[in-house]
C-alpha positions in Angstrom: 6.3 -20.1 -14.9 8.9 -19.5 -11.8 10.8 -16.3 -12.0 14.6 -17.4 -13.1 16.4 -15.8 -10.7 19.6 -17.0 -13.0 18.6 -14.9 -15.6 18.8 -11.2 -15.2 16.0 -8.8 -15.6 17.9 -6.2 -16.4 20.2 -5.4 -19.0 23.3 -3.4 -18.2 26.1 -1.0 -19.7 28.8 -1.0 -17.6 31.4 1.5 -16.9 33.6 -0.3 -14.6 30.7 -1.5 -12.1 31.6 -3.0 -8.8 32.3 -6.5 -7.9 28.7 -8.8 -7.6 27.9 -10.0 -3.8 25.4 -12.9 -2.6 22.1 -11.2 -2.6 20.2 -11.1 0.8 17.3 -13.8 0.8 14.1 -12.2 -0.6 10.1 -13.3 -0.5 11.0 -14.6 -4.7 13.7 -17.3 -2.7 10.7 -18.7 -1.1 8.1 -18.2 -3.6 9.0 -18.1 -7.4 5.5 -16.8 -7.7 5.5 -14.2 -4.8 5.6 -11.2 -8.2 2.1 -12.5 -9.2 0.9 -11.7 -5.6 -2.1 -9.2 -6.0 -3.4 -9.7 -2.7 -2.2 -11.3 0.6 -3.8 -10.7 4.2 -2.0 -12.5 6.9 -4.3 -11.0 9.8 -1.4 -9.4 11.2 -1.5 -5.8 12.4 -2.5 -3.6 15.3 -5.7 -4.9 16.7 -6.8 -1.3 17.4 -6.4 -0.3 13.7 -8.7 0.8 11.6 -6.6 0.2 8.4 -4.9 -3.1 7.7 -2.4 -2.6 4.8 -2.4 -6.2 3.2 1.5 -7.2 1.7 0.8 -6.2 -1.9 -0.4 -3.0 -0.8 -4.2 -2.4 -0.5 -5.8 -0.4 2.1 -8.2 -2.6 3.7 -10.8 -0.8 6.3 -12.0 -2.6 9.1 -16.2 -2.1 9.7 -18.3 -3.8 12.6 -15.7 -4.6 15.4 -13.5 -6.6 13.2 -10.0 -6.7 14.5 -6.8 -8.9 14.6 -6.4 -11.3 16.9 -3.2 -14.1 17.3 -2.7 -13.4 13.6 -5.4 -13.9 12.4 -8.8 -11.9 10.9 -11.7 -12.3 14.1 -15.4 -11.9 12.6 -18.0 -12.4 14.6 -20.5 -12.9 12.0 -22.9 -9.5 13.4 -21.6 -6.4 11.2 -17.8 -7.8 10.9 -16.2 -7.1 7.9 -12.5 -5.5 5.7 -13.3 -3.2 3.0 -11.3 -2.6 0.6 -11.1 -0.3 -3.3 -8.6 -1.6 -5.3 -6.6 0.4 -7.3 -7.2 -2.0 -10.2 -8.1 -6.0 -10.0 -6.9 -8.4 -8.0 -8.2 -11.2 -10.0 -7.0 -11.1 -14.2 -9.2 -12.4 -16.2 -6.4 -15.5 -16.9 -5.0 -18.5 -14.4 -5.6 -17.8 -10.8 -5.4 -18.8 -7.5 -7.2 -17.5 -4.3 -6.5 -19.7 -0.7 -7.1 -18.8 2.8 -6.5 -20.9 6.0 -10.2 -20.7 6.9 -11.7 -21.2 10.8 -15.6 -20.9 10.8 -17.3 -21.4 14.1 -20.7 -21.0 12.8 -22.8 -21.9 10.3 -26.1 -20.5 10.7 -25.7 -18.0 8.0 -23.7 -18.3 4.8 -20.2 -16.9 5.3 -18.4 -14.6 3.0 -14.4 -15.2 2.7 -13.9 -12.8 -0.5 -16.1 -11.2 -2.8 -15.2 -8.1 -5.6 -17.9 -6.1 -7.4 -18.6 -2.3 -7.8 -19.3 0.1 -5.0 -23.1 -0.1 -5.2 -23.0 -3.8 -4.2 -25.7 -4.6 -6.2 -26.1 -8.2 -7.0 -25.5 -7.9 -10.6 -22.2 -6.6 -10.3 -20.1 -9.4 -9.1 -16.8 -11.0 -10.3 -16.4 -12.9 -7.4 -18.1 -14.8 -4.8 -16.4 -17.0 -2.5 -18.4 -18.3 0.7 -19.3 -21.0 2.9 -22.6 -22.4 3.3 -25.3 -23.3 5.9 -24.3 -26.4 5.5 -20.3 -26.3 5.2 -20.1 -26.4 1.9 -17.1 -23.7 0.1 -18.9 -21.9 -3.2 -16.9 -20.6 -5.6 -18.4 -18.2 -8.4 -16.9 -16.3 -10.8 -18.8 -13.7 -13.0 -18.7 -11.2 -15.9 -19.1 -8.2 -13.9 -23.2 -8.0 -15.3 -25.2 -10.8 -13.5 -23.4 -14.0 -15.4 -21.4 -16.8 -14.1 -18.6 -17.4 -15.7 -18.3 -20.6 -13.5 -20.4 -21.3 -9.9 -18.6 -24.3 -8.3 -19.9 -25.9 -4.7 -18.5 -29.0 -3.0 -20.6 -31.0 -1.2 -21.7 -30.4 2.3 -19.5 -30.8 5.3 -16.4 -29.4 3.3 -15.4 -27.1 6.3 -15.8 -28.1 10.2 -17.1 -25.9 12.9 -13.8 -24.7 14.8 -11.5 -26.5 13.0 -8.7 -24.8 10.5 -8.9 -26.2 6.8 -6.6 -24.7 3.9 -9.5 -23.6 1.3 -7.7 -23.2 -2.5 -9.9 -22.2 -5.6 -7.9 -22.2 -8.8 -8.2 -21.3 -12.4 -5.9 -23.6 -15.2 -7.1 -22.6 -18.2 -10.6 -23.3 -18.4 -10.9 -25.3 -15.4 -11.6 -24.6 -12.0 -10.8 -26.6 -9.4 -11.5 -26.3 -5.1 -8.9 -28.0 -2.8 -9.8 -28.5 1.0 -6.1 -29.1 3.1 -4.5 -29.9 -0.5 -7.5 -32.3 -1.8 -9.7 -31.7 -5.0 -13.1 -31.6 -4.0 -15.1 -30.1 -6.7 -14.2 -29.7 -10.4 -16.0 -27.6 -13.0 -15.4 -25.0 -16.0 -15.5 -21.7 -17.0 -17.7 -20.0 -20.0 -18.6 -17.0 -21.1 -15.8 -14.0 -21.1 -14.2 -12.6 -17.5 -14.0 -9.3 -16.0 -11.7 -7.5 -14.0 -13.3 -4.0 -13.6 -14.6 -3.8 -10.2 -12.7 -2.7 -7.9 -14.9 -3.1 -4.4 -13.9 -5.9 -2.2 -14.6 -7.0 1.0 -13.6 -10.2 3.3 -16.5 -11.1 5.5 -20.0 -9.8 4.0 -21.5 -9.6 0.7 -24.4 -7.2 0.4 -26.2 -5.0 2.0 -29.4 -7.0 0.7 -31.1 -8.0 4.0 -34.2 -8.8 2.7 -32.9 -11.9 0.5 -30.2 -13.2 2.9 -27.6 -11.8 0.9 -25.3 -10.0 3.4 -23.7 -13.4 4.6 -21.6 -12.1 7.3 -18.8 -14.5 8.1 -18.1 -16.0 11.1 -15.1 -17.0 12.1 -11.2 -16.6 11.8 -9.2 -16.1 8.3 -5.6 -15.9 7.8 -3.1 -15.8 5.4 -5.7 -14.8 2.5 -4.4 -14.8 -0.8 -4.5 -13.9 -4.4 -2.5 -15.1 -6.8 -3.3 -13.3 -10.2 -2.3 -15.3 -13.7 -0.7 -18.2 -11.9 -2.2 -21.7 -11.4 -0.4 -22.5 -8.3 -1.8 -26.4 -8.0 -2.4 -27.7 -11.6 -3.5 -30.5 -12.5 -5.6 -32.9 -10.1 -3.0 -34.0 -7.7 -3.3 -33.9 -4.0 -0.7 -30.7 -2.6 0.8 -30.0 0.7 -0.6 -26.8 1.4 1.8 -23.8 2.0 3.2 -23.7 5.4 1.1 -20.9 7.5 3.5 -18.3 7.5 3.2 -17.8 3.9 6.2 -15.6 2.4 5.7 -12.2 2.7 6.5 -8.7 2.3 6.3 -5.6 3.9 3.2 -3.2 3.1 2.8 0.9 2.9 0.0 1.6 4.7 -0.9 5.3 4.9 -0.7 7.0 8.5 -1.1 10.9 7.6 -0.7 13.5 5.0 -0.3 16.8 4.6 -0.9 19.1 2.3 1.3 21.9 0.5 -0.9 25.0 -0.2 1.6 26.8 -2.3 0.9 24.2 -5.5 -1.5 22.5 -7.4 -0.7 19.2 -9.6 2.5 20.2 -9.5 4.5 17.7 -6.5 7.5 16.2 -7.6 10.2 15.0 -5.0 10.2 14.2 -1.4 13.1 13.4 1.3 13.4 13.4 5.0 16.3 13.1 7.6 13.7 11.9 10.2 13.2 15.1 11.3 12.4 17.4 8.9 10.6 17.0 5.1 11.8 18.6 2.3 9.6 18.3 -1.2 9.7 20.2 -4.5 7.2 21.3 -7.2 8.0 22.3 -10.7 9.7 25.5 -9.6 10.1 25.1 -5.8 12.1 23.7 -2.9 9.9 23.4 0.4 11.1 22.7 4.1 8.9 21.3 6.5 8.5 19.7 10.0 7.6 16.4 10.4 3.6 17.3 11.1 3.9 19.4 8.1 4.4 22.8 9.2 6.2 24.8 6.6 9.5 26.1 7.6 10.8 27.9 4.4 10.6 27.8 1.0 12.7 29.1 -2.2 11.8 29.4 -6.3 15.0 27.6 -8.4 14.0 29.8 -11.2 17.2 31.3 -11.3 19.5 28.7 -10.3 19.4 26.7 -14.1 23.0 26.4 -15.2 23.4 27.0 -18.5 20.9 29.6 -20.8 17.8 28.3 -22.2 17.3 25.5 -19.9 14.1 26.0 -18.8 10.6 24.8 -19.1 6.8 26.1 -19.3 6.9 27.5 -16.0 10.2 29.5 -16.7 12.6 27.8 -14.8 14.7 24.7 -14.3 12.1 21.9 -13.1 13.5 20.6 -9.8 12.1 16.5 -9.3 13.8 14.1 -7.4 15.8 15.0 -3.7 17.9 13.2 -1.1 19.8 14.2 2.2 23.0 13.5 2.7 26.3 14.2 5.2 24.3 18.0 5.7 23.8 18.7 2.1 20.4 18.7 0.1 20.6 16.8 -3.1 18.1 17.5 -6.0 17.8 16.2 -10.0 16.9 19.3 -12.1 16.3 18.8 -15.4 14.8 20.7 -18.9 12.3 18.9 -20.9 11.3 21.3 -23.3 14.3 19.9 -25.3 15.0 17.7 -28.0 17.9 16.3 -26.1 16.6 17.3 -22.5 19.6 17.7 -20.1 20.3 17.0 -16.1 22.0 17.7 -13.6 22.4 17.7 -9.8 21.9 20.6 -7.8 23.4 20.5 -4.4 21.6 22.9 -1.4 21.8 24.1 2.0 19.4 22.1 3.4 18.7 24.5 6.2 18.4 27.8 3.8 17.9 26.1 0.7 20.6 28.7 -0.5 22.7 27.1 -3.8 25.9 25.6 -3.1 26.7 24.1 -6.6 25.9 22.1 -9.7 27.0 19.9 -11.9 25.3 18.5 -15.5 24.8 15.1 -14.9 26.5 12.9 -16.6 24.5 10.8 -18.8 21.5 12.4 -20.8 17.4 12.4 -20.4 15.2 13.9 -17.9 16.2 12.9 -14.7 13.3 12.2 -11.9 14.2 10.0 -9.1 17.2 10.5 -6.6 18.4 8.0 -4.1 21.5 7.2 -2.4 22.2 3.2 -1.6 24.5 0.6 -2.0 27.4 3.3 -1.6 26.2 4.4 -4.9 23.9 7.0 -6.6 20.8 6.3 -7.7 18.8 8.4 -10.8 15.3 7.1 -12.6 14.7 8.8 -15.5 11.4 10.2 -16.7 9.6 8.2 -19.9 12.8 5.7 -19.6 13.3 2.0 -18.3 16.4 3.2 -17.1 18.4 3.8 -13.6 21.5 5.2 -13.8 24.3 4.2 -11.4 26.8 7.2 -10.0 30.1 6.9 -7.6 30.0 9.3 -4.8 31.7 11.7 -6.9 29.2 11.3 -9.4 31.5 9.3 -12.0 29.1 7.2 -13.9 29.1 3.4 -13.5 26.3 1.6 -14.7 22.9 2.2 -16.9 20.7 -0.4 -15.5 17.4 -1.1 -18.4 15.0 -2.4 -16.4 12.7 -5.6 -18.0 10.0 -4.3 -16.5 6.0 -4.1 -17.7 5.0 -0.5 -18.2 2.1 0.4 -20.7 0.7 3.9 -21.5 1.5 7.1 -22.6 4.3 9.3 -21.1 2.2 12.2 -21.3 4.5 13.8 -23.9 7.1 14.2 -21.5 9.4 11.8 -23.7 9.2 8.7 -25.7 8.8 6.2 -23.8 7.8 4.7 -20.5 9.2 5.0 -17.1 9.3 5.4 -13.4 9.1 8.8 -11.0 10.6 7.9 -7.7 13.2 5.9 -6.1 14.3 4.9 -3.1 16.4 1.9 -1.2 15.7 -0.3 1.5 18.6 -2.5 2.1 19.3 -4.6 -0.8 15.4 -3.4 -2.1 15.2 -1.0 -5.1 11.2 0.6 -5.2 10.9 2.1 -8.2 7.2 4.2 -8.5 5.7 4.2 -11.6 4.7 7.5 -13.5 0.7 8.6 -12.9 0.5 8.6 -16.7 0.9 4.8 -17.2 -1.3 1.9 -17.4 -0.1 0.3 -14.2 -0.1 2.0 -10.8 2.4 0.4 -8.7 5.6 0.6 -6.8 8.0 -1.9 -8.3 10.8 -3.7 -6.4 14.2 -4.9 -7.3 16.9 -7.3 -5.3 20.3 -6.1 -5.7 23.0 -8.6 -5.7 26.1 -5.9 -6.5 25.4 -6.1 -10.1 22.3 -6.7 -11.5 18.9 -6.3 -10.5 15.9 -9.2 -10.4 12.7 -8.4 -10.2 10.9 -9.5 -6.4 7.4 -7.5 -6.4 5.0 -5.2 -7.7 2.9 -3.4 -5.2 0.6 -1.0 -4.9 0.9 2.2 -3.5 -0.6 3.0 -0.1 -2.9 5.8 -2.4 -3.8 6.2 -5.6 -2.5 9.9 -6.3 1.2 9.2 -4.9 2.7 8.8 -8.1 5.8 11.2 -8.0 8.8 10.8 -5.6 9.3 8.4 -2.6 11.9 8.4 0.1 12.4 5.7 2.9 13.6 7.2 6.6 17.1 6.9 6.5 16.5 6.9 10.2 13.8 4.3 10.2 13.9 2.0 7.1 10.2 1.2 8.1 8.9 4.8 7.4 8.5 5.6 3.5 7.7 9.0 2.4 5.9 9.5 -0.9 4.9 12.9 -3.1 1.0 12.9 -4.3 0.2 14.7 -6.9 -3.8 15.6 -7.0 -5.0 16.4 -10.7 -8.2 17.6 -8.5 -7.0 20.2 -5.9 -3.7 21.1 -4.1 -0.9 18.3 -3.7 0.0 16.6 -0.4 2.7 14.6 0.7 2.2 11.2 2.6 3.6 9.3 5.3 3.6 5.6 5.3 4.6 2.5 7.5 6.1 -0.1 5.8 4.0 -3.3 7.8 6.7 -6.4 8.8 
């Protein structure tokens, strides 16, 4: 079903919380099922690039001399292909839909639009195939992940046209699968058998690496505006649809650009901000300066800056997470877990010396992790907790904002509960990262309308380790910063572009 952007997804305590304002248009304005988006590539980008970041967040490589070109994905159909491992599946295992605005100008060898299996390619390890044939025909074929169709659906030849753009749509509605050609149902069939969704290799534009069956299937062509739509049936029934308009919704994408790493720790990263100029980050224990390229200015232990006795944790002092820049002064959320009532507060730092300046408990109660400033407000996400609280610039509390948000795991025993790590704005935006110790691993994203939050996207992050604090450029709101955390050697701290 359509989000209901009448109904808020968030339930909030108020303490005298500002007037509400018409919310700026968002991608959920234009498509109710834009949250459901697991995959979208447009074929936009620099055609130089060797990464494409697609809209819901995966890191797609190009291979062969595959590039963007007028918007669109050029393969030449000799070694042309996007690469891509997902962070988890794109395709559920329920109601789907998967539709690209396809060009192919030849069909001397099959053509492969999409496929997903495991990193060995072998034949046996498919959940999807999705191609066009010597003769123009559009397969669709979805499998258990082991060698068995689940359903393998072809229309009849002459489906697609050399050089000519046709809308191709594959859906899922319950068990029946249907293929559309420019918003016509062409081929109908059903699924058996149980689905998977645990491989994580995808590519657009080549299937295998088995040349001696004819199995690579190189695509030739142009693709655009490739997308996946996971547990929604976009065009039940059998009806004839308008196709969406080519310049599908969209949203932008982190793609990675460069990292570097901090020597001094090791699974320890916590917070991140930058002025545009300078980086500052903090582990467990420490506040770190940097330049821009990562060259480390100073650096300073909290360990004896905890305000009150006894607040400290297993590495003997006050644990320092989330941190923010603002009017000259470093901002950072310190907080003891080792607590039966943990407390917080808000530490406030030269930002040149990283000297104290002052503190103040914060006032509300938990573990606090993420800090942002936005909206003329403060921002907190707290640690195993669907919560954000709201502050006034003097730190007053306003709001406690429970977000209605999916979040499955364990906290790690760093609380009861589930929760996010770090926060950041991006005009009316609210990205909210999700803790590495939960089920999902995505950034989530709010619209604020001055009073409540709605729910607009769930993306994934630009890699799979930067699961701790995020900041967006308040110099350039298309640069986000994010904290990584490496359970398998020293932590690093990534810069991203967020992709128009």
């Amino acid at each position: 079903m359509p989000l209901d952007l009448n109904s808020p997804d968030v339930s909030v305590i108020a303490r005298g919380a500002g007037g509400a304002s018409a919310p700026a248009p968002t991608v959920i304005d234009e498509d109710p099922y834009y949250y459901y988006v697991t995959s979208l590539v447009r074929g936009r980008g620099d055609p130089a690039s060797t990464v494409l970041a697609d809209d819901a967040g995966n890191q797609w490589a190009t291979n062969g001399d595959a590039q963007v070109q007028n918007n669109q994905l050029a393969l030449d159909g000799t070694g042309d292909y996007l690469s891509s491992t997902l962070q988890e599946g794109i395709l559920g295992t329920a109601d789907l839909t998967i539709e690209a605005r396809v060009t192919p100008t030849s069909f001397t060898n099959p053509g492969e639009i999409l496929c997903v299996s495991n990193a060995s390619l072998s034949l046996s390890t498919f959940t999807l195939v999705w191609e066009y044939t010597t003769t123009g025909a559009v397969r669709f074929s979805l499998q258990n992940g082991a060698g068995t169709p689940n359903v393998d659906l072809s229309t009849a030849a002459g489906a697609l046209t050399l050089n000519v753009e046709k809308h191709v749509a594959c859906t899922v509605e319950g068990t029946t699968v249907r293929i559309r050609i420019d918003g016509v149902v062409v081929a109908t069939g059903s699924i058996t058998g149980t689905r998977a969704d645990n491989q994580l290799a995808a590519r657009i534009g080549y299937l295998t690496s088995d040349l001696a069956n004819a199995h690579q299937r190189f695509f030739s062509g142009r693709i655009r505006d490739l997308r996946v739509t996971r547990g929604v049936c976009r065009y039940p029934g059998n009806t004839t649809i308008t196709p969406p308009a080519a310049n599908v919704p969209h949203f932008p994408a982190p793609k990675l650009l460069a990292t570097f790493s901090n020597p001094a720790t090791t699974q320890d990263a916590q917070g991140v901000c930058t002025d545009g100029v300078n980086v500052w980050t903090s582990s467990s224990n420490t506040l770190y300066k940097w330049t821009r390229a990562g060259a480390l200015v100073t650096s300073r232990s909290i360990a004896g800056d905890a305000p009150a006795t006894g607040k400290t944790n297993a590495l003997g002092g006050p644990q320092c997470n989330g941190l923010y820049i603002r009017n000259g002064v470093l901002y950072v959320s310190v907080a003891q877990y080792l607590s039966n009532t943990p407390t917080s507060w808000i530490c406030e730092y030269d930002p040149t010396t990283l000297t104290l300046q002052q503190w103040r408990l914060l006032p509300s109660y938990g573990f606090s992790e993420g800090l942002a400033w936005g909206q003329g407000y403060w921002w907190v996400a707290f640690h195993a907790d669907m919560r954000v609280a709201q502050y006034d610039a003097s730190w007053n509390l306003v709001a406690e904002h429970f977000i209605d948000q999916t979040v499955t795991g364990s906290s790690g025993g760093y609380g009861p509960g589930t929760g996010y790590d770090g926060i950041a704005w991006s005009g009316n935006l609210l990205y909210l990262n999700i803790h590495e110790t939960y089920t999902q691993k995505y950034l989530d994203v709010f619209a604020w309308n001055g009073k409540r939050f709605t729910r607009v996207h769930r993306q994934r992050r630009c890699s799979p380790i930067a699961t701790q604090g995020l900041c967006i450029n308040p110099a350039d709101p298309t640069e986000m910063w994010l904290a990584l955390r490496n359970y398998s050697g020293d932590d690093q701290v990534a810069r991203a572009a967020l992709v128009p």
